[in-house]
Structure formats: structure tokens, C-alpha cells
Rosetta silent file (secondary structure, phi, psi, omega in degrees, C-alpha in Angstrom):
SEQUENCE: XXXXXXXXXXXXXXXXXXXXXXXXXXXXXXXXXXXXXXXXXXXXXXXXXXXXXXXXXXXXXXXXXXXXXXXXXXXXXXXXXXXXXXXXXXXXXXXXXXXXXXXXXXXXXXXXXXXXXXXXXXXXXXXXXXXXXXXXXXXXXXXXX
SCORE:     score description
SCORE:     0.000 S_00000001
   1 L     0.000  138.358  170.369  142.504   46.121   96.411 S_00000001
   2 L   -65.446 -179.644 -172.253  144.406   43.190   95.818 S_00000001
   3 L  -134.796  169.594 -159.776  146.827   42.605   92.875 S_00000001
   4 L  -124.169  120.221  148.022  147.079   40.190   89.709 S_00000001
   5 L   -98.435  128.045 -168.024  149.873   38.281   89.475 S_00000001
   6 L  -107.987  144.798  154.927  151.501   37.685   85.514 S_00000001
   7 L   -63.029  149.143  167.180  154.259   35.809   84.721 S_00000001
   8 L   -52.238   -1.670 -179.003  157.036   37.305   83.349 S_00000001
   9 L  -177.681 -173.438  162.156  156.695   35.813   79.885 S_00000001
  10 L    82.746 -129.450 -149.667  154.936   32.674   78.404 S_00000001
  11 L  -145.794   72.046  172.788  151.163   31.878   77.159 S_00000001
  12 E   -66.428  134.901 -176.861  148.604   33.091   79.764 S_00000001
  13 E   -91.398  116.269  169.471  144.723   31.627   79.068 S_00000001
  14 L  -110.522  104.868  158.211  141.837   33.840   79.875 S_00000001
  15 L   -25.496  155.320 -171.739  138.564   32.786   80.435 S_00000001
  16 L   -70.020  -30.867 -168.056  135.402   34.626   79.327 S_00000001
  17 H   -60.904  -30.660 -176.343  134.666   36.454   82.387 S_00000001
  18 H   -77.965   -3.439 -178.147  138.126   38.898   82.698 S_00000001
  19 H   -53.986  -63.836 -152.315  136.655   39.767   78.727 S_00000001
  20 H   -56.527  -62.920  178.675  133.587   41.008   80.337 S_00000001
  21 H   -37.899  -16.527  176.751  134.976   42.494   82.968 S_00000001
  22 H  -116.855  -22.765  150.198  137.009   44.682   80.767 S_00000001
  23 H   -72.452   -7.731 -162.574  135.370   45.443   78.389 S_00000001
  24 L  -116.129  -16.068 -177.299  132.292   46.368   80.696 S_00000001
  25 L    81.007   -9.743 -176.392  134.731   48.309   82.980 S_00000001
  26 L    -2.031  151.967 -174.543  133.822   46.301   85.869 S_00000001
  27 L  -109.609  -27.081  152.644  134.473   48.235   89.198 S_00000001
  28 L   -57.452  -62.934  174.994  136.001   45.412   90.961 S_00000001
  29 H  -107.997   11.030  172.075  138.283   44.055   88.297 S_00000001
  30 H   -86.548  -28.202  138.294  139.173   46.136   86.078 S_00000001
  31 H   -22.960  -70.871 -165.540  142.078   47.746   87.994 S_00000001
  32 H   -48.294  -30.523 -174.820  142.937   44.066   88.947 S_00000001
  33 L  -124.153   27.901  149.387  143.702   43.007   85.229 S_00000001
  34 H   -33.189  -56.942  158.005  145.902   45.993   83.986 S_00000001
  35 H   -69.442   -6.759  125.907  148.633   44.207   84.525 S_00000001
  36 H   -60.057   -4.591  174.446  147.797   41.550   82.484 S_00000001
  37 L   -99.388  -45.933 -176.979  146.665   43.728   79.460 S_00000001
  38 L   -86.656   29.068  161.276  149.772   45.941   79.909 S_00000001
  39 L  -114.053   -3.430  178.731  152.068   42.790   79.880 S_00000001
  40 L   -93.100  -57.774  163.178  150.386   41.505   76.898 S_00000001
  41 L   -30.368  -36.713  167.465  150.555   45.475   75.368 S_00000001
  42 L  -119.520   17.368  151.909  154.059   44.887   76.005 S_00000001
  43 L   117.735   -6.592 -177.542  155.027   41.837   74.461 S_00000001
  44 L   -63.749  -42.023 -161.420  156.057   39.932   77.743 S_00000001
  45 L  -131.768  162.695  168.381  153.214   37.450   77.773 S_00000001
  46 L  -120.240  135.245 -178.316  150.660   36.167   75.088 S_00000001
  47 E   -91.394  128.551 -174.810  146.918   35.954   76.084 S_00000001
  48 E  -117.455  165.482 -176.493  145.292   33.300   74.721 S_00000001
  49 E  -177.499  161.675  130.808  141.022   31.909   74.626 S_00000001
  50 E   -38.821   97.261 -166.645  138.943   29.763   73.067 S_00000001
  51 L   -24.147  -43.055 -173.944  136.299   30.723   69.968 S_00000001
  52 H   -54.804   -7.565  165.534  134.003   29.789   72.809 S_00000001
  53 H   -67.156  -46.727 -160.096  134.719   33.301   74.021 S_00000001
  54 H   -64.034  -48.677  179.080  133.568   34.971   71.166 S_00000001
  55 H   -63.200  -29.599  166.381  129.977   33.389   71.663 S_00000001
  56 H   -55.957  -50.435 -179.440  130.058   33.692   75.323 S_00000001
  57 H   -98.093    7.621  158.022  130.296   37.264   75.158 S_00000001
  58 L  -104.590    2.519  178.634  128.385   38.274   72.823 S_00000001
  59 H   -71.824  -81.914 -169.255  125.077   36.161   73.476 S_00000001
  60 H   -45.306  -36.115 -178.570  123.916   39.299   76.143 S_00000001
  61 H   -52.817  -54.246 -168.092  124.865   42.271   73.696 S_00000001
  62 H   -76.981  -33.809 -174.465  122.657   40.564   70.828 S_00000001
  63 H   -56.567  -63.724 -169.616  119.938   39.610   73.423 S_00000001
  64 L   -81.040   40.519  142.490  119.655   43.404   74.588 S_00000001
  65 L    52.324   64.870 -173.008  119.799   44.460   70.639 S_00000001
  66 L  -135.167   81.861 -166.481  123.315   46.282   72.212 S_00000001
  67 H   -75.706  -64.518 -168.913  125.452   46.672   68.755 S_00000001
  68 H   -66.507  -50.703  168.489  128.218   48.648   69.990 S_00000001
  69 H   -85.822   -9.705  154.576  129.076   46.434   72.582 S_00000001
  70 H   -51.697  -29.643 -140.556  128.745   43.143   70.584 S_00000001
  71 H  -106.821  -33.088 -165.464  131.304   45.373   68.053 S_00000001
  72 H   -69.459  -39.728  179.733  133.416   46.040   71.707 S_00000001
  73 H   -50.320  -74.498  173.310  133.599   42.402   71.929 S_00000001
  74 H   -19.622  -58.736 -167.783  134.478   41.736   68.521 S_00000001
  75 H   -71.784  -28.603  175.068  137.132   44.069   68.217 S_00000001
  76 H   -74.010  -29.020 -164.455  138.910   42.863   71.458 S_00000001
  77 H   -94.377  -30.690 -169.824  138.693   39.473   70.708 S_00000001
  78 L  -132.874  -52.723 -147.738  139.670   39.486   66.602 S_00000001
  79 L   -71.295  -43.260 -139.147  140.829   43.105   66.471 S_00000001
  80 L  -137.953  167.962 -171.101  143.929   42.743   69.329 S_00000001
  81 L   -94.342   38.310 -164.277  146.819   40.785   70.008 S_00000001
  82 E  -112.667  126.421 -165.696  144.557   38.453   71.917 S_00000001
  83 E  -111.292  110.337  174.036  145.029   34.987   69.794 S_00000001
  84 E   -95.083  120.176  167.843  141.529   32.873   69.669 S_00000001
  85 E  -121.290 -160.478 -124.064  141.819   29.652   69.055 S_00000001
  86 L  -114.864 -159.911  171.024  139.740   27.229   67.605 S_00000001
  87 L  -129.596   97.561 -175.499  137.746   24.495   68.868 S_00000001
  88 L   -78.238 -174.357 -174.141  138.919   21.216   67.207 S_00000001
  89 H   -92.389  -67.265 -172.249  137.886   17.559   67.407 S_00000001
  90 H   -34.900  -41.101  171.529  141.204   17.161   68.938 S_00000001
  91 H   -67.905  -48.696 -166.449  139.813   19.866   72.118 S_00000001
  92 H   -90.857   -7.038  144.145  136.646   18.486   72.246 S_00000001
  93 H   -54.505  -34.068 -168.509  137.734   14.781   72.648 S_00000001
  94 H   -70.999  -52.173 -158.103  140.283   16.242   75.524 S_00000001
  95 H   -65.709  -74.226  172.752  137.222   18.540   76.899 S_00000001
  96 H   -21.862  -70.448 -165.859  135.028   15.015   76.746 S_00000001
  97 H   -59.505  -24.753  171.637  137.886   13.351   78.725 S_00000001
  98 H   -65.704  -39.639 -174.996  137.819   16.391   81.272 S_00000001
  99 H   -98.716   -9.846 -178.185  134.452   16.124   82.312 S_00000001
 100 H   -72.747  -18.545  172.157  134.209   12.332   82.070 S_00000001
 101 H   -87.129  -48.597 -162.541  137.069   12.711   84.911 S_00000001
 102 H  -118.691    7.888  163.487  136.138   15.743   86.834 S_00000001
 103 L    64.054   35.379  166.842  132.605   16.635   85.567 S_00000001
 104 L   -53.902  163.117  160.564  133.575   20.596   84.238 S_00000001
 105 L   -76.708 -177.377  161.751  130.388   21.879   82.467 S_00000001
 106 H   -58.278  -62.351  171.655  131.077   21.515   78.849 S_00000001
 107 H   -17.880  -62.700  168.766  132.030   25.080   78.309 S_00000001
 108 H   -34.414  -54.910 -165.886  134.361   24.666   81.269 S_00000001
 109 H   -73.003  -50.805 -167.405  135.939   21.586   79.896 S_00000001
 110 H   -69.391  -25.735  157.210  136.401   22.926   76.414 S_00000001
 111 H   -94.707    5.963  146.433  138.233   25.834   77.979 S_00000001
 112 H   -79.778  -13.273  147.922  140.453   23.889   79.903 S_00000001
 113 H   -86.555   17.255  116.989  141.571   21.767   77.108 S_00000001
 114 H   -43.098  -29.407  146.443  141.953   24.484   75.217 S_00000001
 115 H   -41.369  -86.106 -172.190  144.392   25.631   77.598 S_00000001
 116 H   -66.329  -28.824  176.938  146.158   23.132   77.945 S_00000001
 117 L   -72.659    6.854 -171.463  146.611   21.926   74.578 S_00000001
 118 L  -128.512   13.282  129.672  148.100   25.391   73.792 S_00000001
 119 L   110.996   14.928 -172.633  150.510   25.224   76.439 S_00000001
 120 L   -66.130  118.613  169.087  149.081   27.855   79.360 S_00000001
 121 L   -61.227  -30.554 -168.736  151.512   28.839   81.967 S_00000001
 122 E  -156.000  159.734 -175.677  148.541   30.381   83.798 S_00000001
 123 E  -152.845   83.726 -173.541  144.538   30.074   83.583 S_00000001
 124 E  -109.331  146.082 -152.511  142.522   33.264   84.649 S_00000001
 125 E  -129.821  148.613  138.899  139.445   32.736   85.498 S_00000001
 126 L   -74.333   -2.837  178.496  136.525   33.631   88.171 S_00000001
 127 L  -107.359  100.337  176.727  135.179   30.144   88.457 S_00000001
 128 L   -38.653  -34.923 -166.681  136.686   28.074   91.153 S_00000001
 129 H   -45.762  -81.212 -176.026  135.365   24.837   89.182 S_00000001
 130 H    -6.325  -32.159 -176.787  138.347   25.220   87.082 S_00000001
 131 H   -67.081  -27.005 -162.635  140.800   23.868   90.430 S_00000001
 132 H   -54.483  -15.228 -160.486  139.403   20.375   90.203 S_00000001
 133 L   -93.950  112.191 -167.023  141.587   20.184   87.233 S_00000001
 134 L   -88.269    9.161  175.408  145.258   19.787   88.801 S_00000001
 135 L   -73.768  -70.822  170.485  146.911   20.565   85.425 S_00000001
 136 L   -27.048   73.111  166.734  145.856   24.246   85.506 S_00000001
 137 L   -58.025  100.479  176.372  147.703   26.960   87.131 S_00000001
 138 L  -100.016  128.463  140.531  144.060   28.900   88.294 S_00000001
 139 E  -112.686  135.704  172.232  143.696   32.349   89.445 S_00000001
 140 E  -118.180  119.183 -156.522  140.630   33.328   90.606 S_00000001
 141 L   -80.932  -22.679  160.696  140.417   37.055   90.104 S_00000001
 142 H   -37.195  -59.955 -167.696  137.841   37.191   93.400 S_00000001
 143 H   -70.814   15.467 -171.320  140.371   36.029   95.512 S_00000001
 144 H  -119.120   12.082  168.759  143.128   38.642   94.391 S_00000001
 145 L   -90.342    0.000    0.000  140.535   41.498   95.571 S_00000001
């Protein structure tokens, strides 16, 4: 297994997918993003996301009537030192300018300006899409397996 590399300090962004993955235990990545949880656990870095997480991950839980892990979500997400923030007219004009250049899905876009307006040092993510954007410092936790 490969390894995750965190900066020593500053305002990493996480995408919905390392959520899942961790909260779901994943067998592939959940090793891989220890060190990011225990560098947030210890005050070196701050993890940052988009409200669009909270809806992302919890749209399967409520489909399969799955309460306890919608409340796993919840709790990780509002609960933790995990900072969501919001989705403003100010994001979504930037996310609008993102895909009118590089054609992100909307989702995509709003969580790369969301990123970026908040200053992300790093942007981890499983979705490659995310590179077209040359702003972004992307890890893609596949390739660090």
C-alpha cells in the first residue's frame, strides 16, 4: 500500500469520497487517510468541505432507510473538527466560471471553488476531473495505493 501525503500545516479540502471511504471503512483507503485524520486530530492541518458534502453523503443512507449511518455522516461532518462551509452566491458564481472554463460537473465545480476561495493548500479527492483545474493541488487517493 501506498501512502498519503499531508502537509505539515495549512487548510487541506476533502472531497466527498475520502468521507465515504471512512466512514464506510473502505478496505482500500482507509489505511491511506490516517494520516490525514491524525494530522487534523492533532491540530497540524485543518480539513475543510463544502455543505455539498453533507447531501452527497447522505442521499444513499436515506435511500436504503440506513439511519445510523446517515447519523455516522452527520456526526463526522457537524460533530468534528471538520469545518463545512457554505455554499454562497459568491462560490457558485466562481463554480459557474469553473465549468464555463473547464466544464467540471456542477458538483465538481462548486467544490473546487469552494476550495479555493477558502484558501486549500491541498485538494483530496478520487476524481481525476478535478486536474483540469491548474489552481488545485489534487491528490488522487487511487494513485497513492
Amino acid at each position: 500500500m501506498g501512502s498519503l501525503s499531508v502537509p505539515a500545516s495549512g487548510v487541506i479540502y476533502v472531497d466527498t469520497a475520502p468521507f465515504i471511504y471512512t466512514v464506510e471503512r473502505h478496505a482500500d483507503y482507509e489505511q491511506l487517510l490516517l494520516p490525514l485524520w491524525e494530522a487534523l486530530d492533532g491540530g497540524a492541518i485543518e480539513v475543510v468541505t463544502s455543505e455539498l458534502t453533507l447531501l452527497e453523503t447522505l442521499v444513499k443512507p436515506l435511500r436504503d432507510g440506513d439511519q445510523a449511518l446517515a447519523g455516522d455522516y452527520e456526526k463526522l461532518l457537524t460533530a468534528t473538527t471538520v469545518r463545512m462551509l457554505p455554499v454562497t452566491a459568491s462560490v457558485l458564481r466562481d463554480a459557474a466560471r469553473i465549468r464555463a472554463a473547464i466544464n467540471l460537473k456542477t458538483p465538481d465545480a462548486i467544490h473546487a471553488a469552494t476550495a479555493l476561495a477558502a484558501g486549500c493548500v491541498q485538494f483530496i479527492t478520487n476524481d481525476a476531473e478535478y486536474r483540469k483545474h491548474s489552481s488545485l493541488s489534487v491528490v488522487i487517493l487511487k494513485e497513492a495505493v
